[in-house]
C-alpha positions as CSV (number, residue, x, y, z in Angstrom):
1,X,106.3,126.1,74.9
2,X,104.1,124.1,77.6
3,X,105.4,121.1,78.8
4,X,103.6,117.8,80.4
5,X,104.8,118.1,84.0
6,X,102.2,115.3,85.6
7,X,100.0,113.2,83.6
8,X,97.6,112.1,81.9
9,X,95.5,110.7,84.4
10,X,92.2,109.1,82.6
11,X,89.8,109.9,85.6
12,X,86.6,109.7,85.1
13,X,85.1,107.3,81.9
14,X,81.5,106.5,81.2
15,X,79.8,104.9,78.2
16,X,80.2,108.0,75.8
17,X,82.6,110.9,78.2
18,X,85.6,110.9,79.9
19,X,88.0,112.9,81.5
20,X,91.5,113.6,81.1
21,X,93.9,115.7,83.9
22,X,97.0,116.9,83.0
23,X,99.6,119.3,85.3
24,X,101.3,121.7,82.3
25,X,104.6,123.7,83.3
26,X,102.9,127.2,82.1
27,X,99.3,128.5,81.2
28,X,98.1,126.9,77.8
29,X,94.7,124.8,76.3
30,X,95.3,121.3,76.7
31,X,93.2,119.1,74.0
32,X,93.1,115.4,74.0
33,X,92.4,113.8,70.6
34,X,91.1,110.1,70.3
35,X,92.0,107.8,67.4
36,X,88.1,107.9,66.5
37,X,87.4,111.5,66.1
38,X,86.2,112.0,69.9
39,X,88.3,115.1,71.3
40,X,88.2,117.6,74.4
41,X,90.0,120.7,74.9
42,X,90.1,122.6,78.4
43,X,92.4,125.8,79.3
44,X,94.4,125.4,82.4
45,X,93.7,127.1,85.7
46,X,96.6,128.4,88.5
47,X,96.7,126.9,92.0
48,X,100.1,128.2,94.0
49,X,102.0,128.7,90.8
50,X,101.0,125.7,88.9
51,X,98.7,125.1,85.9
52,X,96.1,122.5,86.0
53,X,93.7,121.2,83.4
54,X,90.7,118.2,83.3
55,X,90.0,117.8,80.1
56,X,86.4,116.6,79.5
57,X,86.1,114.4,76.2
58,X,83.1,114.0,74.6
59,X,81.6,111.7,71.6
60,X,82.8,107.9,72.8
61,X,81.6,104.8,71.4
62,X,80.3,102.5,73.9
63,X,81.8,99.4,74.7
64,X,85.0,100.3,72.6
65,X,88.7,101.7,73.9
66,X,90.3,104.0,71.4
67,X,93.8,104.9,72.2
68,X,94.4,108.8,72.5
69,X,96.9,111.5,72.7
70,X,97.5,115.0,74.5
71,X,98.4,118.1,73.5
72,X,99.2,121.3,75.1
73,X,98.6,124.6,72.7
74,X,98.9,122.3,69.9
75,X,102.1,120.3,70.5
76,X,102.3,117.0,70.9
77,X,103.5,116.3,74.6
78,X,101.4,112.5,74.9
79,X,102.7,109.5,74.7
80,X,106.1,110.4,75.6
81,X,108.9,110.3,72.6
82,X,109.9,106.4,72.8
83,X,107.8,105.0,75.2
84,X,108.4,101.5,76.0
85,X,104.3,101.3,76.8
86,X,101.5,100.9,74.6
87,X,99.1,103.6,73.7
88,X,96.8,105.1,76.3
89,X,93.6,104.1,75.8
90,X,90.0,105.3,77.0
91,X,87.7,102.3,77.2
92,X,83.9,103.1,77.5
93,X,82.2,99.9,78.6
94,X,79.0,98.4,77.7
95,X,76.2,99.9,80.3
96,X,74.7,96.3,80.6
97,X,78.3,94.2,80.5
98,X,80.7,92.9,83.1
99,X,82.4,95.3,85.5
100,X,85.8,94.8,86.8
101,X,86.5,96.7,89.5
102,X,90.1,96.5,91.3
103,X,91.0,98.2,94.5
104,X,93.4,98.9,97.5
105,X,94.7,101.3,99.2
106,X,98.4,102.6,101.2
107,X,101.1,103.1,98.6
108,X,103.9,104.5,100.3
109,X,105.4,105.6,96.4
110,X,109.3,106.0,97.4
111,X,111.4,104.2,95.0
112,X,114.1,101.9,95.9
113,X,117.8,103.7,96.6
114,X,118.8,100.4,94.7
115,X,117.5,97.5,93.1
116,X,116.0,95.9,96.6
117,X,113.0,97.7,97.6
118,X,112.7,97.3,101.3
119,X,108.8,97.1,101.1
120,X,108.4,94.9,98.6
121,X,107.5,94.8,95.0
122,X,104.7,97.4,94.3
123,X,101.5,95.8,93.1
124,X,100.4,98.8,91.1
125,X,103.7,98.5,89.0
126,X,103.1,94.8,88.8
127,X,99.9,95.4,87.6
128,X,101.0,98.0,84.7
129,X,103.6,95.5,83.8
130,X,100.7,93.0,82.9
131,X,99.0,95.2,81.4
132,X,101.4,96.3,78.9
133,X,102.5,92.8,78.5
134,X,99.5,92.1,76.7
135,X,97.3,95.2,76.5
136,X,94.7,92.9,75.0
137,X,94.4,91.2,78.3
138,X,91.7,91.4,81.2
139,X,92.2,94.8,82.8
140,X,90.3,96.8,85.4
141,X,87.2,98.6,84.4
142,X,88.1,101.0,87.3
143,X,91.2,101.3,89.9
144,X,90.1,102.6,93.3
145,X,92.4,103.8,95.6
146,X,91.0,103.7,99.3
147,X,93.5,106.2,100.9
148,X,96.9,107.1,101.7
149,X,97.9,107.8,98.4
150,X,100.8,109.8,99.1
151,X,102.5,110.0,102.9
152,X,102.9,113.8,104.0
153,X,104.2,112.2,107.4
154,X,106.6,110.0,105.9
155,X,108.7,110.7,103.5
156,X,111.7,109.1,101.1
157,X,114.9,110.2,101.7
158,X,114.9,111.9,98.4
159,X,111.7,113.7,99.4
160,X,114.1,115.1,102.7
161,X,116.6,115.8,100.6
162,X,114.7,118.3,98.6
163,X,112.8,119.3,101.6
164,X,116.7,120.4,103.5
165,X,117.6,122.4,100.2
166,X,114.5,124.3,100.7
167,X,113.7,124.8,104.5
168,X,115.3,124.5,108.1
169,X,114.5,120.4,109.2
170,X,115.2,121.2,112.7
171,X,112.1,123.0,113.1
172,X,108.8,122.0,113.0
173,X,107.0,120.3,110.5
174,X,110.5,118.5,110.2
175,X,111.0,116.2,107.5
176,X,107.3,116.3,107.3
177,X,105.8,117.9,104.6
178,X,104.3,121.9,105.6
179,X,102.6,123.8,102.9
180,X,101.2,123.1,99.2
181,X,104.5,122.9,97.0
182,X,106.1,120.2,99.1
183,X,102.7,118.5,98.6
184,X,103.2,118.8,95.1
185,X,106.1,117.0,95.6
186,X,104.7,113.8,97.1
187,X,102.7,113.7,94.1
188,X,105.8,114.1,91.4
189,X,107.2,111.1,93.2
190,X,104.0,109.0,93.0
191,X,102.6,110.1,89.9
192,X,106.0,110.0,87.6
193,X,106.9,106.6,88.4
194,X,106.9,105.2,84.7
195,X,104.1,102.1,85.7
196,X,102.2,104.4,87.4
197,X,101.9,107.1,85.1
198,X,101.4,105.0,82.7
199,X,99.0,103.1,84.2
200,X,96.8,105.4,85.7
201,X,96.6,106.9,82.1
202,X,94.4,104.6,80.8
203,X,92.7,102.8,83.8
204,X,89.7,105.4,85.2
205,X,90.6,105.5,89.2
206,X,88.7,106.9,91.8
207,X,90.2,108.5,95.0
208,X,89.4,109.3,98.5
209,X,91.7,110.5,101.0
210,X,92.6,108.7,104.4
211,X,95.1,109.9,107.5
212,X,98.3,109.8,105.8
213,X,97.4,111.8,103.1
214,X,97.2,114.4,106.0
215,X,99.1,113.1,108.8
216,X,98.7,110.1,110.7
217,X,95.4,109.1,113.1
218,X,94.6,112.5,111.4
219,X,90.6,113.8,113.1
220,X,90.9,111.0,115.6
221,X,89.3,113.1,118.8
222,X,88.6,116.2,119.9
223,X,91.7,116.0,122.3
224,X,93.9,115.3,119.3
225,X,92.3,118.2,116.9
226,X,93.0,120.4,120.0
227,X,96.7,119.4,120.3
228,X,97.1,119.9,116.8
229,X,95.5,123.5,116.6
230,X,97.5,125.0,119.2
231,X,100.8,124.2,116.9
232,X,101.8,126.7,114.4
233,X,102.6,124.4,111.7
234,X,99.0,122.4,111.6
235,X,96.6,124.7,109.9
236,X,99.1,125.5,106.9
237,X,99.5,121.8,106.8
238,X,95.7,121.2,107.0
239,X,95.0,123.7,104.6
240,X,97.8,122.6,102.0
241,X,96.1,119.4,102.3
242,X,92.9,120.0,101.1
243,X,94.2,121.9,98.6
244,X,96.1,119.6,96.9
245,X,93.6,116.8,97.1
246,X,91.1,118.9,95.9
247,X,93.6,119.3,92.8
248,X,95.2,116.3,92.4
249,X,92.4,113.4,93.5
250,X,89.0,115.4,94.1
251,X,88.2,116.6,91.0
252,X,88.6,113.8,88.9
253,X,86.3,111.9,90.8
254,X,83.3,113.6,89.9
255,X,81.7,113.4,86.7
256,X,81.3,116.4,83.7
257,X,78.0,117.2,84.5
258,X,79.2,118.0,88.3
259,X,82.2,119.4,87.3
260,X,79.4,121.9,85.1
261,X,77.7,122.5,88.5
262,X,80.6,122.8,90.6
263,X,80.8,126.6,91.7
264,X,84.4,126.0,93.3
265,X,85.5,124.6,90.4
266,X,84.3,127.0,87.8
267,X,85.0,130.0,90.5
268,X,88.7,128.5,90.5
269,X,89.0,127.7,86.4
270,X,87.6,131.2,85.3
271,X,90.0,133.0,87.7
272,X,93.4,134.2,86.2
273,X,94.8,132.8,89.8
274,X,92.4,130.3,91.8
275,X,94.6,130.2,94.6
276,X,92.5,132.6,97.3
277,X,89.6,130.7,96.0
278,X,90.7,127.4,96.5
279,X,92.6,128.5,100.0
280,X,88.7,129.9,101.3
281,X,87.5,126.7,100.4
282,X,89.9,125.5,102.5
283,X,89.6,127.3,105.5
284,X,85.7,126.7,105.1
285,X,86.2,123.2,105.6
286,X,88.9,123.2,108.6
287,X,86.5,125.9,110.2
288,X,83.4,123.4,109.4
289,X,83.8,120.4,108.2
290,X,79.9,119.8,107.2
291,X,80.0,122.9,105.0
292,X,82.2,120.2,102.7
293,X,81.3,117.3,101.0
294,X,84.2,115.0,99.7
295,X,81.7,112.1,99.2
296,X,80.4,110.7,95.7
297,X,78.6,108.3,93.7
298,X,79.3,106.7,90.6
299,X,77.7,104.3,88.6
300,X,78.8,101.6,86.4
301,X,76.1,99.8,84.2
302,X,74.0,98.2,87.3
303,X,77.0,98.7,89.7
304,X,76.4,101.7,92.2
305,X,79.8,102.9,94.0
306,X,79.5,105.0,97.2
307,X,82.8,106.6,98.2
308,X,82.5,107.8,102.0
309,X,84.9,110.1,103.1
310,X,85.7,108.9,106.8
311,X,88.0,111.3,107.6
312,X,87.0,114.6,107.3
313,X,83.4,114.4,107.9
314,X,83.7,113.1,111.7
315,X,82.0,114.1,114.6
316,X,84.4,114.1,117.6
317,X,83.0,115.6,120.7
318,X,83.0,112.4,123.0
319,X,79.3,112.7,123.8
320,X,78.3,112.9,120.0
321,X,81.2,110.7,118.1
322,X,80.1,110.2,114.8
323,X,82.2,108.8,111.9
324,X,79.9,111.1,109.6
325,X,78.1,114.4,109.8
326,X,74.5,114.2,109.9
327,X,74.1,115.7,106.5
328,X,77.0,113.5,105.2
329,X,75.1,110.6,107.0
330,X,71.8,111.5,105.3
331,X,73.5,111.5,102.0
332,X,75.2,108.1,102.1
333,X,71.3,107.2,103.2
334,X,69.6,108.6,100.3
335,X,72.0,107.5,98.0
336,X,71.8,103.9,98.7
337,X,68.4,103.7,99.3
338,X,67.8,105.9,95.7
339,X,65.7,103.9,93.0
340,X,65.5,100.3,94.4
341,X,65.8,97.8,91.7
342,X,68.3,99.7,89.5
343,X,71.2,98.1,90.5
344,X,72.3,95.1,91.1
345,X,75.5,95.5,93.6
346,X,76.1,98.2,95.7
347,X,79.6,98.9,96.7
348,X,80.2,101.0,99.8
349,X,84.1,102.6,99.6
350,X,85.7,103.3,103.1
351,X,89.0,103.5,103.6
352,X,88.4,102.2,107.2
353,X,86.9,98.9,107.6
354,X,83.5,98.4,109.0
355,X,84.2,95.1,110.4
356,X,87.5,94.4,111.8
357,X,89.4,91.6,113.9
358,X,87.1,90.8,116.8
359,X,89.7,91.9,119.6
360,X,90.3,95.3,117.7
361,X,86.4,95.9,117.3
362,X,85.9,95.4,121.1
363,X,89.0,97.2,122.4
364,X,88.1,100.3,120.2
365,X,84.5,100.5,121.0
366,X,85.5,99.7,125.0
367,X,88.1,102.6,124.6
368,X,85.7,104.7,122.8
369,X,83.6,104.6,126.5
370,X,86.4,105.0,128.3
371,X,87.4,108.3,126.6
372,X,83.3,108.7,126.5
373,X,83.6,108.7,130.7
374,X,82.0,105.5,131.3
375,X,84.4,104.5,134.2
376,X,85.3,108.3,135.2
377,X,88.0,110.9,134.6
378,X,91.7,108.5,135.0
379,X,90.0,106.0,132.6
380,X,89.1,108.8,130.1
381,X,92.8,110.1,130.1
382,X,94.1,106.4,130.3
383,X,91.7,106.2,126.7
384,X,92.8,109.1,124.9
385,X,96.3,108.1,125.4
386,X,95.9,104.7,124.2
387,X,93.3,105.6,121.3
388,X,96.5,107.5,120.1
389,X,99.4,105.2,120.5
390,X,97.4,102.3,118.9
391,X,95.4,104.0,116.5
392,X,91.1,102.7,117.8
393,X,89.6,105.2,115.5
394,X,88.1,102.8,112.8
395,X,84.1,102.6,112.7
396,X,83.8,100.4,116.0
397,X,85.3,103.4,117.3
398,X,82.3,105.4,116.9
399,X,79.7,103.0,117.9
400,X,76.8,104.6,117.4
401,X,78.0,104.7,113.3
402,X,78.9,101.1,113.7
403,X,75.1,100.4,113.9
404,X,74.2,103.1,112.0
405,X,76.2,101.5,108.8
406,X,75.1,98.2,109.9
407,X,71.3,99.4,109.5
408,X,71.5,101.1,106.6
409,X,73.2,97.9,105.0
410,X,70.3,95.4,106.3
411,X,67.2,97.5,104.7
412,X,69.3,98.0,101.4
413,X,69.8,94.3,101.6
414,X,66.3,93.3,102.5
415,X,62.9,93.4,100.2
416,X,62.0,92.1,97.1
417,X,64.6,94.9,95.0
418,X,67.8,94.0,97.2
419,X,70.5,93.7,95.2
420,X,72.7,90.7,95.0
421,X,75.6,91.7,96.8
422,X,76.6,94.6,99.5
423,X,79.8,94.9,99.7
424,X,82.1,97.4,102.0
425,X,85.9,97.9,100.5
426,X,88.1,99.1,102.9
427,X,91.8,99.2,103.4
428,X,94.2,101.4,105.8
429,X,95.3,98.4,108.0
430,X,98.0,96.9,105.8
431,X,96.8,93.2,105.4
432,X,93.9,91.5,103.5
433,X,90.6,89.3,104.6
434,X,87.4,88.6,103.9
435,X,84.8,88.8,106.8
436,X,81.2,88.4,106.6
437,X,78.3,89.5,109.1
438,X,75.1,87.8,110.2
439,X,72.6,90.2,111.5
440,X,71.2,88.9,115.1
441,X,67.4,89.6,114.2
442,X,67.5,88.1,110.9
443,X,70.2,88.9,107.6
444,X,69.2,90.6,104.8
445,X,68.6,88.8,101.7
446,X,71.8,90.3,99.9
447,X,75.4,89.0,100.5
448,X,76.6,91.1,102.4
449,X,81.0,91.4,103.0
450,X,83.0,92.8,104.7
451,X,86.7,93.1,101.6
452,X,89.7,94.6,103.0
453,X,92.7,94.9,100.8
454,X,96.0,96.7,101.7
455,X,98.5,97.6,100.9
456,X,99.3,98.5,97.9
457,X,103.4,99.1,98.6
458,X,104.0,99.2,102.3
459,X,104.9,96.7,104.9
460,X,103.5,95.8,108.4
461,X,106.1,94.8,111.3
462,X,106.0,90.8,112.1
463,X,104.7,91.5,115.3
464,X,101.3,93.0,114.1
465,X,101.2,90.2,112.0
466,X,100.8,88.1,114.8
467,X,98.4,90.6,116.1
468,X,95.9,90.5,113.6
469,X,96.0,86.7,113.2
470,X,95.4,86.4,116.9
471,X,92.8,89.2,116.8
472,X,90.5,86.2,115.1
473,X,90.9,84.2,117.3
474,X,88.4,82.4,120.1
475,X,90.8,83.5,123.1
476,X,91.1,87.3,121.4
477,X,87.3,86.9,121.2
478,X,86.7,86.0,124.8
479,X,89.2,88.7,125.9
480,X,87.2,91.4,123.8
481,X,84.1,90.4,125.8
482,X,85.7,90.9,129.0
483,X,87.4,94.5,127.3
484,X,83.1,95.2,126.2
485,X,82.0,94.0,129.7
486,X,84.2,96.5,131.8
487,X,83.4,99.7,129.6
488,X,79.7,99.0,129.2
489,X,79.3,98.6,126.2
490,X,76.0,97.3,124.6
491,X,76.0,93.8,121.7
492,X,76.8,95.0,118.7
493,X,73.9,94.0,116.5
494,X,76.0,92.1,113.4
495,X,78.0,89.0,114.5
496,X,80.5,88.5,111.9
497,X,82.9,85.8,111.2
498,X,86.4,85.6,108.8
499,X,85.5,84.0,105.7
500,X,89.3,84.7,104.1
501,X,92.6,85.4,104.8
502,X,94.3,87.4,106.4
503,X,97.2,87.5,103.8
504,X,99.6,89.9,104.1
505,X,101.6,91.5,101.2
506,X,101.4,94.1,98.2
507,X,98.0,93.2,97.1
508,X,94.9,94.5,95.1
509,X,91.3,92.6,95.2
510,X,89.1,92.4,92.1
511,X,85.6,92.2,91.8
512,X,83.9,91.0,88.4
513,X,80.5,91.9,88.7
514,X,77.8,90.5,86.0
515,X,74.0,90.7,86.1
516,X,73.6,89.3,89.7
517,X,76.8,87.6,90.0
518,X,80.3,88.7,91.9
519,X,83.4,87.1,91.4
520,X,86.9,88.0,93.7
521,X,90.2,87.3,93.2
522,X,93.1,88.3,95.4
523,X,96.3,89.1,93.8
524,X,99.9,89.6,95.5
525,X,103.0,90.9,93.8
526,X,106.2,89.4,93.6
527,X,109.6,90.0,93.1
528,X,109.7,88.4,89.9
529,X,107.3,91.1,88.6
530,X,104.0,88.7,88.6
531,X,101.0,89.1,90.3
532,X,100.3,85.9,91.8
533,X,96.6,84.6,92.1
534,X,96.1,83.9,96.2
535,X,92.3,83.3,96.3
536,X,89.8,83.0,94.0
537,X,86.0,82.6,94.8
538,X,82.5,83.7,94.0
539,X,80.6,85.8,96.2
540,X,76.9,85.4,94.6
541,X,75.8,82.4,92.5
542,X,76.5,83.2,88.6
């Protein structure tokens, strides 16, 4: 008989469909079966000896949430027997009602040896437990999770355990993980923690990848992709990775209609082993990245979500850096800049932030001409080397996307259908803060905001604290212009200025989005298992 060996995760949920993925411990049909008659039922597919399924449902009631179960060839497998949580629910809300969108990013899922968790409590737990509490209460219409949702480069000590039993450690990757199973592995430990499993069954999430879920400062130059290819661990690391977050996070981000058009996917389902197909894809990608799209849009009543992959679609020869590929650049384009008028915010998902600390912004885009050969070949060197040791590969890296983003965000923002609010979620640098831009030939109409929100469970050494507070500051200012000055580097055209925080924490930001209006609160967790309200404020008039 089939067992439930990961999931449910409710992924994707519109007014009337949704979609349900499940990992099953042998080949069967997995049906889901809703409390109001809607059902799906989906066969599972192989990757590298395990069984997959994403179950589409069909037949929802708008603006209702009907709790549901799984089944795998017809026996009962969810909820578990005795489950101290509520039922899973599927809520389809109203196309023209509030949104509630709550995101983050950087959850570092090893569980505590002991009761004291040396990173803190997590804020995804904390936010299951007041879920369940009350399931009646205000919940998220939609969890995003802006990267690094599982560390291949650092594991738990229970991860190298298991990794020793199964492979020399004193070779390389290490205590790292190398190929697709020890990737499933991550995701046991993320995805099986009670909370989160339980939590991510019955709030819709949406996924994109950032470095860890690859290795650290992963695509960060040329230099660096070079290094890494001439290692004979990296491409069956590379490859691995894709693979699994094709499986385990890709797929449930898109929607049934492009899961109906997907030829990977349905090349991958029909096959009695998808492996060699999904492996091809793979290589594809690490061969060519712009022969890949990991992007996607989805939309939520008159709320537009753009989810940019800024990792994979780069551009690193030093002459040409991009952040994005031309064709992936000329998709984010069209996409914002698709039927003006029919929405009312536009939220722009990057698990790098656009604007950053003033000091950091200046000393990336200065090292960015070093390594470019602005000052000549010992500066160049000098650049690579520190690009690496303090990670200067966010957007101000790649200057010429800086401006790019910044343009594209000004006409969306400008004209009589600009949309309330434009806001750009980020995460990856492990602290919080609000920063808003002011264009220097006139603003666009819209609010525009820069919302950074990490992590989600990690921690940040006191010294960086001090960093990033000091980063704000008028003397780190002045001392970026100087760092600008000596590489050459031209005015950005966006000044911007901190308009929250930073707070530093476990911590998710919520928007509540209405007609034209935006609301955010910041939450932190604490060790008493609340989430504790840090700011609250609106960002458009209601």
């Amino acid at each position: 008989m089939a067992g439930l060996s990961l999931g449910p995760l409710l992924r994707y949920a519109d007014g009337s469909s949704a979609t349900i993925w499940v990992e099953a411990s042998r080949p069967c049909t997995a049906e889901v079966r809703c409390a109001d008659g809607a059902r799906g039922t989906a066969r599972t597919f192989q990757v590298a000896g395990h069984h997959y399924a994403l179950v589409p449902v069909e037949g929802l009631t708008p603006g209702t949430s009907t709790p549901y179960e799984v089944f795998l060839d017809g026996a009962h497998v969810w909820p578990l027997p005795d489950s101290p949580f509520p039922p899973s629910v599927i809520h389809t809300p109203d196309a023209d009602g509030t949104v509630r969108v709550a995101f983050g990013s950087c959850r570092w899922a090893a569980p505590p040896a002991d009761d004291h968790d040396p990173v803190g409590p997590d804020a995804l737990d904390t936010l299951a437990s007041r879920i369940a509490r009350d399931p009646e209460s205000e919940r998220p219409d939609v969890l995003l999770l802006l990267g690094d949702q599982v560390y291949a480069d650092e594991v738990s000590d229970a991860t190298r355990r298991w990794l020793s039993a199964r492979r020399d450690l004193s070779e390389a990757p290490g205590s790292e993980v190398a190929d697709y199973e020890e990737y499933t592995r991550l995701y046991y430990e993320s995805w099986l923690d009670p909370e989160i499993r339980w939590l991510l069954s019955t709030v819709p999430s949406c996924m994109i990848f950032d470095d860890h879920d690859v290795i650290d400062d992963w695509n960060t130059s040329a230099a660096w992709l070079a290094d890494m290819r001439a290692t004979p661990w990296w491409r069956e690391r590379l490859l691995s990775g894709l693979m699994s977050y094709w499986v385990h996070q890709h797929l449930g981000n898109l929607s049934p209609a492009e899961l109906a058009a997907d030829p990977l996917y349905l090349a991958v389902r029909d096959a009695p082993d998808g492996t060699d197909e999904l492996r091809a894809f793979a290589c594809r990608a690490d061969a060519d990245p712009a022969t890949v799209r990991w992007s996607y849009r989805r939309d939520f009543g008159r709320v537009r979500l753009l989810m940019v992959d800024s990792r994979a679609a780069r551009v690193l020869d030093e002459q040409n850096r991009a952040m994005l590929d031309p064709g992936e650049a000329d998709w984010l384009r069209t996409q914002a800049l698709t039927d003006p008028g029919s929405y009312d915010h536009l939220l722009i998902g990057t698990s790098l932030p656009w604007l950053l600390p003033h000091l950091v912004h200046d000393a990336e885009s200065w090292d960015a001409a070093l390594c470019r050969g602005e000052r000549g070949a010992r500066w160049a060197e000098f650049g690579e080397k520190l690009r690496r040791a303090a990670d200067l590969e966010h957007w101000a890296a790649f200057p010429e996307s800086f401006e790019s983003l910044a343009d594209l965000i000004a006409e969306v923002g400008s004209g009589d259908a600009a949309p309330a609010s434009v806001l750009v979620l980020s995460g990856d640098v492990h602290h919080a803060y609000v920063a808003e831009p002011k264009w220097q030939t006139g603003s666009p109409s819209s609010r525009v905001l820069q919302l950074t929100c990490s992590p989600v469970h990690n921690s940040i050494p006191a010294y960086i604290r001090v960093g990033f507070r000091f980063g704000w500051s008028a003397v780190a200012r002045g001392l970026g212009r100087r760092l600008a000055r000596h590489g050459r580097c031209p005015h950005p055209s966006v000044k911007w200025r901190k308009t929250g925080g930073p707070w530093f924490g476990n911590q998710l930001m919520t928007l509540t989005l209405h007609g034209r209006s935006a609301r955010l609160r910041l939450e932190q967790a604490r060790r008493d298992g609340t989430l504790k309200t840090v700011d609250e404020s609106p960002l458009t008039p209601p």
